[in-house]
N, C-alpha and C positions, 0 to 999 in steps of 0.2 A: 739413748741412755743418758741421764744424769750424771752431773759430778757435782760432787761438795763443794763450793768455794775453800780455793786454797786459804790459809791464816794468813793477815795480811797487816801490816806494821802500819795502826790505825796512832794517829794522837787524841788521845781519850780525854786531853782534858778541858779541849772546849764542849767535847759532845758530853760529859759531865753537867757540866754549867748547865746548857740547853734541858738535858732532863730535869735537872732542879730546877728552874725555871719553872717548868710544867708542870710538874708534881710535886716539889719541895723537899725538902734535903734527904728525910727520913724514910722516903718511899723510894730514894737510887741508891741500893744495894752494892759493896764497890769494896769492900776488904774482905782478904781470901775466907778468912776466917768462917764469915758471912755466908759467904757464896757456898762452902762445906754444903749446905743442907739443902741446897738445891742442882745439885752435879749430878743427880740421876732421877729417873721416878719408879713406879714398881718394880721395872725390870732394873734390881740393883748389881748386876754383875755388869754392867755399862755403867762407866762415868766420867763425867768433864764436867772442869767448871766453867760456868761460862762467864766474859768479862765482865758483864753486870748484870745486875735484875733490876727491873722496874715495875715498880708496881702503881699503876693508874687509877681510878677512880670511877671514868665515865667515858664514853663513846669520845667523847671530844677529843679525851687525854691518850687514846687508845690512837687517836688520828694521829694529835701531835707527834706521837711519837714514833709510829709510820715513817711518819713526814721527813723525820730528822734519818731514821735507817736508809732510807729509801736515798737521801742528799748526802751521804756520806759511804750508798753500797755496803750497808750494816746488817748481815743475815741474824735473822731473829727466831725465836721459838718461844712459842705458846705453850703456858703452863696453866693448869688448874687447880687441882688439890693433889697432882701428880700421885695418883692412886694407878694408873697405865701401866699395865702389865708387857708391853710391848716396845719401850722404847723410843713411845711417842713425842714424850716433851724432853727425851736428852740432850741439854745442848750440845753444838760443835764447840770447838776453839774461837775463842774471839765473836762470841755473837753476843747480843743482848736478849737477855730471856725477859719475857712478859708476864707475868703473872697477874691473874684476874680474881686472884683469889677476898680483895677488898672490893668487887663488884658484887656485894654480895646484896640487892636490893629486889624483894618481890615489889616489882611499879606497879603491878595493876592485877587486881581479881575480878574477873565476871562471872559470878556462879551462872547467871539467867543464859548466857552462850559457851559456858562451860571451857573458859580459856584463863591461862593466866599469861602476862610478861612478869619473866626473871632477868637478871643480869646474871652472868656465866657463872659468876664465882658463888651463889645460891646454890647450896647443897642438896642433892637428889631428894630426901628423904622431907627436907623443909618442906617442899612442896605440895606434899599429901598435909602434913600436921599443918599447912595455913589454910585449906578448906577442909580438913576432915571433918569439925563440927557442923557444917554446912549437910554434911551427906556426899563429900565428893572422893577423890584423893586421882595420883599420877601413876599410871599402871607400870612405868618401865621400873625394873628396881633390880640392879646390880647386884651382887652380896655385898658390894663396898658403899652401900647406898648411904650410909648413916655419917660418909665422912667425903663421897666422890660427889664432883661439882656438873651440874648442870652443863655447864662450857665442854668439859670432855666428856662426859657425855655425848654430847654434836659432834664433837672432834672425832671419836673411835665407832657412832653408832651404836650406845651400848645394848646391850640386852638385858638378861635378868631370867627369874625364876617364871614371871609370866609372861614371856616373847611368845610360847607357843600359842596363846589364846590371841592376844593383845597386840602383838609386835613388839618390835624393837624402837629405839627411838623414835628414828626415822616415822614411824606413825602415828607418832603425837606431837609432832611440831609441822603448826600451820604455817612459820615467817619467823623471819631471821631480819637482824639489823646487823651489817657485816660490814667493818676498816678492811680493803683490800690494801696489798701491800704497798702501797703509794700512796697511800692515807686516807686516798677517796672513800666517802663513807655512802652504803647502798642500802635498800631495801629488797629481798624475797620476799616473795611470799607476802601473807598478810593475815588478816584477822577471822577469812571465814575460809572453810576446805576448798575452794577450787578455786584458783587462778589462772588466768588466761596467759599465754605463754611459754617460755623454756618453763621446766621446773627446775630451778635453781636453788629452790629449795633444797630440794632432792640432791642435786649436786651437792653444796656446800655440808650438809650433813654426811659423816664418816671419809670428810677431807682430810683429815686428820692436821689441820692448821697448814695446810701450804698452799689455800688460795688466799688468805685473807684468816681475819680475826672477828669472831661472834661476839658484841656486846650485847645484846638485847634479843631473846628468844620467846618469842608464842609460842606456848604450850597447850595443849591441849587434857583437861580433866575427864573423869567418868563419873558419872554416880557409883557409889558403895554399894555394890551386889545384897538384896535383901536377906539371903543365905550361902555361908560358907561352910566348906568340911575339906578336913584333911585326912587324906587316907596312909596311913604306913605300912605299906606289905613286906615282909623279908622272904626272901628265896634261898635255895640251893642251888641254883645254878645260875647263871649268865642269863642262857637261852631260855629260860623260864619267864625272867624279868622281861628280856626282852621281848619274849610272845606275845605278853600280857601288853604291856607298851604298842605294840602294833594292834591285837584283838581290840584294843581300847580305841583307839583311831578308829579302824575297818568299822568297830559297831555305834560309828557318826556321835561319837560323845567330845569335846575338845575339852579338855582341862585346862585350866586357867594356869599351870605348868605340873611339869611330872620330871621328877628328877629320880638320878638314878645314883648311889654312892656303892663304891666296892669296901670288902673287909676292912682291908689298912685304911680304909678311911672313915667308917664305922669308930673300931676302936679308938684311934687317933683323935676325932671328934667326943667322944664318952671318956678319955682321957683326960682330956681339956673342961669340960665344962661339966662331966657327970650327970647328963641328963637322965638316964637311968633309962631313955624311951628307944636306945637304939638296940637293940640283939647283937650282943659280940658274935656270935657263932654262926650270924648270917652270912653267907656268901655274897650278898646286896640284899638292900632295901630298896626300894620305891616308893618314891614320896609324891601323894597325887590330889591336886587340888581343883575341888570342881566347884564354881560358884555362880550364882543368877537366883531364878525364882525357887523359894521354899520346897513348893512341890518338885519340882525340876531335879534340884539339888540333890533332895532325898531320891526319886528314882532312879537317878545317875548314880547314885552312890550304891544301891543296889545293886544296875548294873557292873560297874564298875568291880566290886566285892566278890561277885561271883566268874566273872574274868578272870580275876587273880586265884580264887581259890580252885577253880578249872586249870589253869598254869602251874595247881602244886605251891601255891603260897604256903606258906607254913601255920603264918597269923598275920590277922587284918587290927590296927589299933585306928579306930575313925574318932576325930577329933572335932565338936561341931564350938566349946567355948571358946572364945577368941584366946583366954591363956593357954589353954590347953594345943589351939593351934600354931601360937607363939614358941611355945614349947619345942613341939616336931620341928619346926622349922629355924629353930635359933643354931640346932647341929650343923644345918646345911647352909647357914649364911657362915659359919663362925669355921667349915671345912678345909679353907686355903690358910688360917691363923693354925690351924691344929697341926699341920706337919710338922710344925716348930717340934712338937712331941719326938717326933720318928729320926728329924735329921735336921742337921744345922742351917742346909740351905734346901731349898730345891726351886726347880727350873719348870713354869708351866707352858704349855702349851694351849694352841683353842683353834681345831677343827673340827668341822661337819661332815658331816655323813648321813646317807641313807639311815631311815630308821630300821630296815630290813637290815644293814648290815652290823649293827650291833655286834651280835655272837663274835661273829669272823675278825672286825675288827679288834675289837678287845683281846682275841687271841692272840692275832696278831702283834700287840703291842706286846704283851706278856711273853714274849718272844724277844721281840728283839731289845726287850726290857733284859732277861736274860743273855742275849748276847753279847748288849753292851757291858752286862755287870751291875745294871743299877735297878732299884726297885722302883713301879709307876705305881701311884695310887691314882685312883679314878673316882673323879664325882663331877654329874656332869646336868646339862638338860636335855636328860634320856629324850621329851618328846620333841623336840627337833632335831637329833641327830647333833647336838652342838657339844663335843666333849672337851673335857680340861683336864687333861694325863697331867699328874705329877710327878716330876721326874724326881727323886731324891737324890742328893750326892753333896758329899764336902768340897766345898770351893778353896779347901784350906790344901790340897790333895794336887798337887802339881797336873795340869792335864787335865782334871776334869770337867771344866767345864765346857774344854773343846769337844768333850766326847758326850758330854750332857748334850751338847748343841746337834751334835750330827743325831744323834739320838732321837732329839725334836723332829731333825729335818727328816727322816725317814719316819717319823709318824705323821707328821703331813706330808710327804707324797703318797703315803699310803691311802693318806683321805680323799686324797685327789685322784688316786687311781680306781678307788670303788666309785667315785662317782660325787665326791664332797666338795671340799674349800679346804684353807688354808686359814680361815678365820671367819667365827661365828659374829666375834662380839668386840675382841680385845686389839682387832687394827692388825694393819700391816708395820707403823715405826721403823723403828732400825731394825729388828730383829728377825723379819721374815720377807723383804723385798727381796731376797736372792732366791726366794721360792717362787715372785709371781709369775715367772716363766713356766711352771709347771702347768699353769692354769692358764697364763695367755701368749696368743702367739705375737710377734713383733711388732705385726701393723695393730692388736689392738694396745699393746703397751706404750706405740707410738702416736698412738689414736689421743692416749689420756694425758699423754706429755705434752700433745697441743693443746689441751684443755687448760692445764696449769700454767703454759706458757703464755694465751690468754690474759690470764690476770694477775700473771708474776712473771714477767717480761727477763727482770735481773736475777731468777731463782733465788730472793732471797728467805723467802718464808718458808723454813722448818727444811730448808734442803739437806737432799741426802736420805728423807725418808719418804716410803710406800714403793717409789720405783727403782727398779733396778738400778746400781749403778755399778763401773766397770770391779768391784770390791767384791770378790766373793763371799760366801755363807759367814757369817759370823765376825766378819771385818769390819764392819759399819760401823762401828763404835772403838771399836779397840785402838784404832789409829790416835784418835781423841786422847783416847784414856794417858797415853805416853804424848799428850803435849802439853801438859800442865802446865811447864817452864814457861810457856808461851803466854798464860791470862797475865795479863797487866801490873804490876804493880802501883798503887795510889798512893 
């Protein structure tokens, strides 16, 4: 098991000097005031501040400042555009936080071998608009794509609307240029798909920052499918949707992603932006995207159409203009902004499951949605099993969010009991390491701790998250949050 380094009575103000030194006055972050807007990332019911931020520039500066952590026993955490639903770049007490977010440089395009290098702090969505006139673009795509940064990205593994054709990150990154936490700067991977060796690659992606620090990422582009269509189905029931979601698979069709929203989150979404395209009175939608060759497209789409109207679909809205595809899909990137509608806070979750198990799950949650008291809205990527339960509740509400939490943690064991995960997309962080017990047994948890211990000898990089430590459910942060008195004063 892991433990956080204790907070520990550092003199900050020669290690001050030393970062300005390296990056210069306006890039070391150091009054409280300052630091406010970086004490937490998506998952905002966690926060601490941390004693400083730095923000770098270039691999070099990313080393130097390694260097100086690592000579002084200074735990650190990696930030990006802290979009991290999970807790991942929350600092501790007294650490220095990194921020890659001025890394923001596409160094190199080669349409002819279909790659590009970014720097971490390059925003997911840049990617696709600097070869999309070429014919290309970058298949991973978050819903937070327009603002989350390539770097965590690598850090959480993320997913998106098209994992289930495409993959996940992890499938479009050929090589990593990676500062481990001792400043030594490495190379993965590299420029064409197969390398000889560990795949390190593979390790370093969805580390969530606690072997080392990603400056420089090979990606990997596609060509622009010659034809796209979006299809909209709404249902009355659950298990309808879901039939249709499985009969689609079984009849060897793979959509470039199929997502699936429930009511409250229908409404919620046509609340917020008024699309006019979604059916309030539906019980779910299906939102399903099939893309490749023209002809292809169209016979998939066919089949596809009559799938659903055999499942009892209601109505089929097929979408072939790219505005009109924008449309369908702007509800379901803009779904996690729309509870703001329903409640003042809420609390997500992101487990896998079977796609067979659908119906059952979702009942299940509706259940103990009901027994805790609170409402779950659901909108998810129906076709790999990857769901995102919204929990609703006021964090203004003495308790709640203790009981939001357990709430969480009994819909991921549930995922893990039909035969899931505990996370599709959004990382383990602080917020669900007291769960990967559920899923592994000690020799492999102690398996991965030699792994980390490897190339973080003094656990200082991003400690305290992915693995277990002796803190149960929901503690991993909270301790933080009541040591404020402790960040420095300059």
């Amino acid at each position: 098991m892991l433990t956080i380094p204790k907070p520990q009575t550092i003199n900050w103000q020669p290690i001050i000097k030393e970062f300005e030194a390296i990056l210069g006055k306006n890039n070391v972050v150091r009054t409280r005031e300052d630091l406010v807007a970086y004490e937490c990332d998506g998952l905002t019911s966690y926060k601490q501040q941390p004693a400083l931020v730095v923000l770098p520039r270039s691999t070099q500066e990313v080393s130097q400042v390694l260097k100086v952590c690592d000579r002084y026993s200074i735990p650190f955490v990696a930030r990006g555009a802290g979009t991290g639903l999970s807790g991942g770049a929350l600092p501790i007490a007294n650490c220095v936080l990194i921020v890659t977010a001025l890394m923001k440089q596409i160094l190199e395009v080669d349409l002819e071998n279909q790659r590009v290098i970014v720097q971490p702090g390059v925003i997911n969505n840049w990617v696709t608009q600097a070869v999309s006139g070429a014919g290309f673009y970058y298949a991973p795509d978050p819903s937070s794509q327009i603002i989350c940064s390539i770097g965590g990205n690598i850090a959480e593994n993320s997913g998106g609307v098209h994992c289930l054709k495409y993959g996940v990150t992890t499938n479009h990154v050929l090589g990593l240029k990676v500062v481990l936490p001792n400043g030594e700067i490495i190379d993965v991977g590299g420029k064409i798909p197969e390398m000889p060796g560990y795949d390190l690659t593979g390790l370093f992606v969805g580390s969530e920052g606690t072997l080392g620090i990603t400056t420089e990422i090979t990606l990997k582009i596609l060509k622009t499918p010659e034809a796209v269509h979006v299809l909209l189905a709404d249902f009355e029931s659950v298990d309808a949707a879901a039939s249709t979601v499985s009969d689609i698979i079984s009849a060897g069709i793979i959509p470039a992603g199929m997502e699936m929203m429930d009511n409250m989150s229908i409404n919620a979404v046509e609340d917020t932006i008024a699309s006019g395209c979604y059916p309030r009175d539906a019980v779910v939608i299906l939102l399903i995207e099939l893309d490749g060759l023209e002809v292809d497209v169209e016979e998939c789409s066919r089949q596809v159409e009559a799938i659903a109207r055999n499942n009892g679909a209601r109505d089929i809205t097929t979408a072939i203009a790219p505005e009109h595809r924008l449309k369908l899909w702007k509800g379901r990137k803009a779904a996690f902004a729309a509870m703001g509608k329903l409640s003042p806070d809420y609390y997500v979750q992101d487990g896998v499951i079977p796609r067979t198990k659908l119906p059952l799950v979702l009942a299940e949650i509706e259940e103990l949605g009901n027994k805790y008291g609170y409402k779950v809205a659901n909108v998810f990527h129906a076709g790999d099993g990857n769901l995102h339960p919204l929990i609703l509740y006021d964090n203004s509400q003495k308790g709640a969010l203790e009981q939001v939490e357990l709430l969480g943690g009994e819909i991921l064991k549930l995922c893990v009991r039909v035969g899931g995960s505990i996370s599709g997309e959004h990382g383990i962080g602080a917020d669900k390491k007291c769960y990967m017990p559920e899923m592994f047994t000690d020799a492999d948890l102690e398996t991965m701790q030699w792994v980390r211990e490897v190339f973080d000898q003094k656990n200082l990089a991003n400690p305290g998250k992915v693995l277990p430590s002796p803190r149960t459910c929901g503690e991993g942060a909270k301790p933080s949050h009541h040591q404020l008195l402790e960040i420095p004063r300059f």
